[in-house]
N, C-alpha and C positions, 0 to 999 in steps of 0.2 A: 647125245649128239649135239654139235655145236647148232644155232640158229642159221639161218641164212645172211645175216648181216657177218656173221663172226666170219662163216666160209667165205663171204665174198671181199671181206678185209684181208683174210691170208692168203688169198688166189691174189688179192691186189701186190702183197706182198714178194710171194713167189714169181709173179710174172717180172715186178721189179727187179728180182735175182736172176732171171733168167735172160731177162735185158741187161744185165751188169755182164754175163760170164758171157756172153753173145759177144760183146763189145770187148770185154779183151781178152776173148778165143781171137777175135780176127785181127786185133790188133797184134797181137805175139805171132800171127800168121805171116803178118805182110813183112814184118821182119824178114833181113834179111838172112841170119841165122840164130833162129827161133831157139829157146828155149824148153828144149826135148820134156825137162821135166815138168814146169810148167806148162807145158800143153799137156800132158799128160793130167795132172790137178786141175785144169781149167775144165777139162773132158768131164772126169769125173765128179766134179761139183754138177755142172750143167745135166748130166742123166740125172743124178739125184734130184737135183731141183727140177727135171724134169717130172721125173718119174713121180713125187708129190704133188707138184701142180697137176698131174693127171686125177691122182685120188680125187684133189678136191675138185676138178673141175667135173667129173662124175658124180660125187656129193649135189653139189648143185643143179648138175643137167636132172637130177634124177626128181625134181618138184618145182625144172621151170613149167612155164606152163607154154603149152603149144604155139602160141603168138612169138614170143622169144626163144625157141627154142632152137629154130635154125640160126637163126644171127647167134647164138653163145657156144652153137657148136662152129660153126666156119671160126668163128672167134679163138676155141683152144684148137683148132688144128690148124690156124695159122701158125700158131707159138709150138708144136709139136714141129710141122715142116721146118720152120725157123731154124729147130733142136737139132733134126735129121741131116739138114743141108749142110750145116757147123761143125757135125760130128764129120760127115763125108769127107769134106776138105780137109781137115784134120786129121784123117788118115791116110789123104794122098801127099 
């Protein structure tokens, strides 16, 4: 299993990706006739990139230690609500 510097390098990573697909999920949103297929791509990267940064954000929560351990969770489920709220709009 990777160390805790490695996990916390591609949760840095991932979260970067999921700030890239955030920004232009809503940018092809505000548009005023969106690009059906492209949102459709932009969805589907951002669960994936979700759905990873969960693995590893669990990897990690699993030997913080109690001092940091509510700050790293409010932490990934801001970026999971983030995922949730992007997805919503995006199929209304």
């Amino acid at each position: 299993m990777a160390n805790s510097e490695q996990l916390r390098r591609k949760r840095g990573a991932l979260r970067a990706g999921v700030t890239r697909a955030l920004t232009q999920l809503t940018h092809l949103l505000q548009q005023t006739d969106p690009d059906l297929s492209e949102v459709s791509v932009q969805l589907d990267y951002l669960k994936d990139r979700e759905s990873a940064l969960s693995t590893v954000d669990d990897a990690i929560l699993a030997f913080t230690d109690e001092e940091n351990l509510r700050r790293k969770v409010e932490t990934a489920q801001e970026y999971s609500d983030k995922v949730s709220y992007a997805i919503a709009r995006a199929k209304h």
